[in-house]
C-alpha positions as CSV (number, residue, x, y, z in Angstrom):
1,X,-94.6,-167.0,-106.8
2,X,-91.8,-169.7,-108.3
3,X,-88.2,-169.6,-108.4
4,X,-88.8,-168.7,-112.3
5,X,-91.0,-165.4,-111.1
6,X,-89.8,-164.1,-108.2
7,X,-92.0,-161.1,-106.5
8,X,-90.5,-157.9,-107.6
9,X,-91.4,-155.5,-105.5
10,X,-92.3,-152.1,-107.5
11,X,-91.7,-148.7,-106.9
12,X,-93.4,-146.2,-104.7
13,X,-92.9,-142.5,-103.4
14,X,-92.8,-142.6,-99.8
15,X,-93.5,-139.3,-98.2
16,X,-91.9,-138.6,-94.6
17,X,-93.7,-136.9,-92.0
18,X,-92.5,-133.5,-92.3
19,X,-93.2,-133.6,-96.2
20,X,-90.2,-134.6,-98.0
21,X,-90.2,-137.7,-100.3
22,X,-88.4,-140.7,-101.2
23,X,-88.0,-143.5,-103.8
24,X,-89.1,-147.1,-102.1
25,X,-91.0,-149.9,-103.1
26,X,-94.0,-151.9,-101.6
27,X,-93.9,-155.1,-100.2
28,X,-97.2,-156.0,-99.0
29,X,-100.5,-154.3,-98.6
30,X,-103.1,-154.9,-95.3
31,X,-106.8,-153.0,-95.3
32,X,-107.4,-152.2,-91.6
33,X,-110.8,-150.8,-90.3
34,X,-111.2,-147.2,-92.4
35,X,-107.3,-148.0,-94.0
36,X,-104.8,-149.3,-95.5
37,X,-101.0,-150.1,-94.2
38,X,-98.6,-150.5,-97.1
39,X,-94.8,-152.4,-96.2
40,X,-92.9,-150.4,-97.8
41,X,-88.7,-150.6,-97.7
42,X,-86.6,-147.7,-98.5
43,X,-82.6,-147.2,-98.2
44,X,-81.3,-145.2,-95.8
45,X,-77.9,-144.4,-94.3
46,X,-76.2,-146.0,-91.4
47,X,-72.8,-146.2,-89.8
48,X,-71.8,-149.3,-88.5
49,X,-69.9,-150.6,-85.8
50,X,-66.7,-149.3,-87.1
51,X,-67.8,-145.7,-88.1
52,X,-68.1,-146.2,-91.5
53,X,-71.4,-145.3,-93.6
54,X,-73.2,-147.8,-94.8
55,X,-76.3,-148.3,-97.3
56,X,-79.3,-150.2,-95.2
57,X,-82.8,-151.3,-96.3
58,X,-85.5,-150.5,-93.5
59,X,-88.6,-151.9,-93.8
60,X,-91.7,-150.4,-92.2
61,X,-95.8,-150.0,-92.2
62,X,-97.0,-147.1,-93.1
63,X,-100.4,-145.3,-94.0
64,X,-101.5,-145.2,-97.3
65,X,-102.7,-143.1,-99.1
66,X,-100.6,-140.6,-96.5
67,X,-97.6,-141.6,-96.4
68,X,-97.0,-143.1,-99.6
69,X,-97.7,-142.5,-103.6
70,X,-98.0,-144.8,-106.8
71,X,-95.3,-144.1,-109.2
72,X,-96.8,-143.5,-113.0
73,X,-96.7,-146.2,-115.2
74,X,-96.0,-148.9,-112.0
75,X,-98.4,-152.0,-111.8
76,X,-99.2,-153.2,-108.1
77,X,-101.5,-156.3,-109.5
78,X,-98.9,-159.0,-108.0
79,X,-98.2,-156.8,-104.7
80,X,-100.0,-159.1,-102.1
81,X,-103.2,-157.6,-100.5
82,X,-105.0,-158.6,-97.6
83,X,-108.2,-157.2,-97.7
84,X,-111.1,-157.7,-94.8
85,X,-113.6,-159.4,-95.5
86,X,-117.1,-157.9,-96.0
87,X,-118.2,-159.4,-92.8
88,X,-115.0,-158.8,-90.6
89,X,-114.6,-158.9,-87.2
90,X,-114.1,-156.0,-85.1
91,X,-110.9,-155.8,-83.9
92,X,-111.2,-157.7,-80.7
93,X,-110.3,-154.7,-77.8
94,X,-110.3,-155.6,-73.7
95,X,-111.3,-152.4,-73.5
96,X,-112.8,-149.8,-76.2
97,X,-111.5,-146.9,-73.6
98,X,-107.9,-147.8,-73.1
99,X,-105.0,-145.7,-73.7
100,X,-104.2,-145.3,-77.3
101,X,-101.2,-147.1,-78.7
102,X,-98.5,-150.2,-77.1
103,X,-95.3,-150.7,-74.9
104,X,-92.6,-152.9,-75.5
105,X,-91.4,-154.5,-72.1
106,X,-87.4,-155.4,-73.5
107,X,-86.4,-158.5,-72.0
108,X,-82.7,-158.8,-71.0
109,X,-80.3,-160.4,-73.8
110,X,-78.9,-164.0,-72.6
111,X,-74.9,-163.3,-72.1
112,X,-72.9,-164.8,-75.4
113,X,-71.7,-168.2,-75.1
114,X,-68.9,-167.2,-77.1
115,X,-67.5,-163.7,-78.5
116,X,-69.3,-162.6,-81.7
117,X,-72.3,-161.3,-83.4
118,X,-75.6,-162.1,-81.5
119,X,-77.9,-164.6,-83.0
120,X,-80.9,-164.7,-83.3
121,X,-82.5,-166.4,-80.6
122,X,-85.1,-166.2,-77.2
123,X,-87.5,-163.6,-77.0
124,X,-86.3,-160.3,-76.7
125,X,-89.2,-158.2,-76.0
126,X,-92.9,-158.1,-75.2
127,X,-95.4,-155.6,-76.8
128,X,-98.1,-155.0,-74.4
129,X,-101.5,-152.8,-74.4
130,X,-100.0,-149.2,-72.2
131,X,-102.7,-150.6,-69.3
132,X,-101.5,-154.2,-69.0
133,X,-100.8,-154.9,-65.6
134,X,-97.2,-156.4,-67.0
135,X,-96.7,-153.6,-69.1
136,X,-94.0,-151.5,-68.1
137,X,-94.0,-147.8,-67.1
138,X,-92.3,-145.1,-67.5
139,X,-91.6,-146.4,-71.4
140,X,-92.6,-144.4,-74.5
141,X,-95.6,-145.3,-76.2
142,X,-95.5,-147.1,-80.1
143,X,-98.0,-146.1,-82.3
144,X,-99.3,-148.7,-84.7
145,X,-97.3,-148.7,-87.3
146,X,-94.3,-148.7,-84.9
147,X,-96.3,-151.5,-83.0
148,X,-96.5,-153.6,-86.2
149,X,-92.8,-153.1,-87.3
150,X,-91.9,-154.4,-84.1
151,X,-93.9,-157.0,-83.7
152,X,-92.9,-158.7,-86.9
153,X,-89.3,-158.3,-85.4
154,X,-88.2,-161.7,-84.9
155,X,-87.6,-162.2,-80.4
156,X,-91.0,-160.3,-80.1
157,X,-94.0,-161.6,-78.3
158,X,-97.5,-160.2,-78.4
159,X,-99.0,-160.5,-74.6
160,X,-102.4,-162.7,-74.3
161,X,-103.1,-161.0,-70.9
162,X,-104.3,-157.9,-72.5
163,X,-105.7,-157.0,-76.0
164,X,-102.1,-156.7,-77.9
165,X,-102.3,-160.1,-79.5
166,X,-106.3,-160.3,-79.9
167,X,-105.4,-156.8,-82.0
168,X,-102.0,-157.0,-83.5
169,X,-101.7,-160.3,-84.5
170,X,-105.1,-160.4,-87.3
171,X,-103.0,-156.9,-88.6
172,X,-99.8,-159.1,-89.0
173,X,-101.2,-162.3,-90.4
174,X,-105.2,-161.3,-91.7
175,X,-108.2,-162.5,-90.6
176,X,-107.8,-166.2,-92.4
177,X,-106.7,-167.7,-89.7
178,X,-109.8,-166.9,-87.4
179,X,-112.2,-169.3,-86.7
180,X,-116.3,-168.9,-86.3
181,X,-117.8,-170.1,-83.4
């Protein structure tokens, strides 16, 4: 896109577990093997540091055609699409029979030089496969989507001892960056 034609992202209905729906719109859209993930943002409420209730955006990846619907008379031609290609990799897994989903290890938060907001900065956290032998126990278990949300969090780290950055990262960033041998 240029500065003249910035990406509008366009509308979508995004439909929340327990049924009810909501007016978003879709940022990006990644084919997966047998799906689709669609970034989707919608607005929801928050209150803030001093108690008051504030609008926030939230961003997050979630299953399409499940969890989200077109909206009539929308075009999704310029929402980008990362599609596998016809001879794509399997997902490269340590091991096909490990424990279903990923852990974040949190790392502590290096004490403020000064007072005020944090800032971005260090890794905060590691997302690991839940049988890494760095993973850490007794933590709740992130599904994919939650997985992918957080690993696009700026301060997390995939681990390379186990299979979380051999399968999260081609989900974040497509399979163009993978080399044949």
């Amino acid at each position: 896109m240029t500065e003249q034609d910035p990406f509008e992202p366009p509308p979508v209905t995004v439909i929340w577990p327990d049924g009810q729906t909501q007016n978003g719109v879709l940022h990006a859209r990644h084919q997966v093997p047998g799906n689709w993930l669609f970034l989707v943002a919608v607005t929801l409420w928050h209150a803030n540091e001093n108690g008051l209730v504030e609008p926030v955006v939230y961003r997050t990846w979630v299953e399409a055609p499940a969890h989200v619907r077109p909206v009539e008379g929308a075009s999704y031609d310029s929402v980008p699409a990362r599609k596998l290609p016809p001879s794509a990799p399997p997902l490269p897994v340590s091991d096909p029979g490990r424990p279903r989903g990923w852990v974040l290890q949190r790392l502590p938060s290096p004490a403020p030089a000064r007072p005020g907001p944090a800032r971005p900065g260090p890794a905060r956290g590691i997302l690991h496969a839940p049988d890494c032998t760095e993973a850490p126990r007794d933590v709740p278990t992130l599904s994919l989507n939650t997985a992918l949300d957080t690993a696009d969090k700026p301060g997390t780290l995939l681990c390379t001892l186990c299979s979380a950055a051999g399968e999260l990262d081609p989900l974040l960033r497509g399979f163009d960056h993978i080399q044949d041998d």
